[in-house]
Structure formats: structure tokens, C-alpha cells
C-alpha positions in Angstrom: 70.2 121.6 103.0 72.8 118.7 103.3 76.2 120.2 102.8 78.4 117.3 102.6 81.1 117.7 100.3 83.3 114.7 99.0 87.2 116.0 99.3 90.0 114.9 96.3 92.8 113.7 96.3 95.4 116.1 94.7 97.6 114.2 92.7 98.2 113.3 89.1 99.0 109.6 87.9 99.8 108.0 84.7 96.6 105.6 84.0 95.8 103.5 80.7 92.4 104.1 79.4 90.6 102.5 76.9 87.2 101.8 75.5 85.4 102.6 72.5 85.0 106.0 70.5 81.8 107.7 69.4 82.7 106.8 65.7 82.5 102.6 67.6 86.0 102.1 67.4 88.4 100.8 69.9 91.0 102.8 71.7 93.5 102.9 74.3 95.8 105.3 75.2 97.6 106.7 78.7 96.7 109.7 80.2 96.7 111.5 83.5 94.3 111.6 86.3 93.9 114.6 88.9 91.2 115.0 91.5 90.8 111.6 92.4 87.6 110.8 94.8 86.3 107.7 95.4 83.5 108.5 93.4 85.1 110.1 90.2 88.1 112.0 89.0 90.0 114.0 86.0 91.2 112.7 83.1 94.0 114.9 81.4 95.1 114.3 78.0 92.5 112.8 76.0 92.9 112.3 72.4 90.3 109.5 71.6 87.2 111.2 70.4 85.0 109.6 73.2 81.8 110.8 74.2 79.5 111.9 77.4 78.0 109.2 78.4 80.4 106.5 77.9 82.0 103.9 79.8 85.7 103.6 80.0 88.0 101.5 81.6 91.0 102.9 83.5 94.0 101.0 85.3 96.7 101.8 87.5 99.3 99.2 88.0 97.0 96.6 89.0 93.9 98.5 90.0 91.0 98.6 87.2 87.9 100.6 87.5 84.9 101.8 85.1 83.7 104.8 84.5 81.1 106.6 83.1 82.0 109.9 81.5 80.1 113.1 82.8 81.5 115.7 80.9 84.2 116.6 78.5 86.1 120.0 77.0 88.1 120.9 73.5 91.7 120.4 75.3 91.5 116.9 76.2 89.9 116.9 79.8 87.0 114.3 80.7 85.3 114.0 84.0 84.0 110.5 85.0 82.1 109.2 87.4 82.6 106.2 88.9 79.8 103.5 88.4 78.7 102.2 92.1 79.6 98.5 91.4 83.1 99.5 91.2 86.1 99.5 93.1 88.2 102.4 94.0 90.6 103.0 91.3 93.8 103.0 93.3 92.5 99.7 95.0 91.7 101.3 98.3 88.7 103.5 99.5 89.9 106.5 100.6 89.3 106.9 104.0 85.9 108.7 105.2 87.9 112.1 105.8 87.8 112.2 102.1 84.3 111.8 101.5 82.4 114.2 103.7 83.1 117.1 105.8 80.7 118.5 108.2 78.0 121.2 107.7 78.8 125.0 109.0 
């Protein structure tokens, strides 16, 4: 059993999403992100009625990533995923320490 684990960054940012809603309207709005991994994060603060499933584009300063949401709860927190073709969203990998940690 492979028990790599991919480690998060603990922080929380200001990021502008936007995209559209399940009702197919457009929205954009700022949030927070926590948990940020170079393969998904937190969104904190959701109002937009958006859907699992989705794609979403977020930005931070100049940095601008999509992502797929995974999941999403009643006080305004989505997980997303990012989609491999992406880049990072704080427009750097994070370094390998971040993504795996050894089995034991």
C-alpha cells in the first residue's frame, strides 16, 4: 500500500474567483483559500451557488489557475482540484517536501 501523502500549505489568501453558476450564470467574487497543495486547496467563503463538478478560475495577484470543484458544504466551503494542465496557483510548485512524505 503506497502511503505517500501530499502536505499543505497552511495559510489563507485573498483570491478572485469566478466562473459560472449551476443556474448558467456568471459570477465573480473574492474569497479565501487555505490548504493550498499543488494539486488542490480550500475555498472559504463562497456565496455563488456553484456546483461539484465545475471549473473555476482563481487568481492571486498575477497567478491564474483552474480548478475543478470536488466537493462543497452549506457554509460556503468548496474543495477543488487542480486540473493537471495547470499551473501552480501561487506561480511556483511547491517544493517536493510538499508533495510526498515517506512510508512508515
Amino acid at each position: 500500500m503506497d502511503r505517500r501523502k501530499e502536505r499543505r500549505l497552511n495559510l489563507e489568501l485573498p483570491v478572485r474567483i469566478w466562473g459560472v453558476d449551476r443556474m448558467a450564470r456568471p459570477f465573480a467574487e473574492i474569497v479565501r483559500v487555505r490548504n493550498v497543495s499543488n494539486g488542490g486547496a480550500i475555498l472559504i467563503g463562497v456565496r455563488s451557488k456553484v456546483q461539484t463538478g465545475e471549473l473555476v478560475d482563481v487568481q492571486h495577484g498575477a497567478s491564474r489557475t483552474q480548478f475543478r470543484i470536488v466537493w462543497i458544504n452549506v457554509s460556503g466551503e468548496a474543495g477543488v482540484q487542480a486540473l493537471a494542465s495547470e499551473q501552480p496557483l501561487l506561480g511556483i510548485g511547491l517544493p517536493t517536501i510538499f508533495n510526498t512524505v515517506g512510508t512508515g
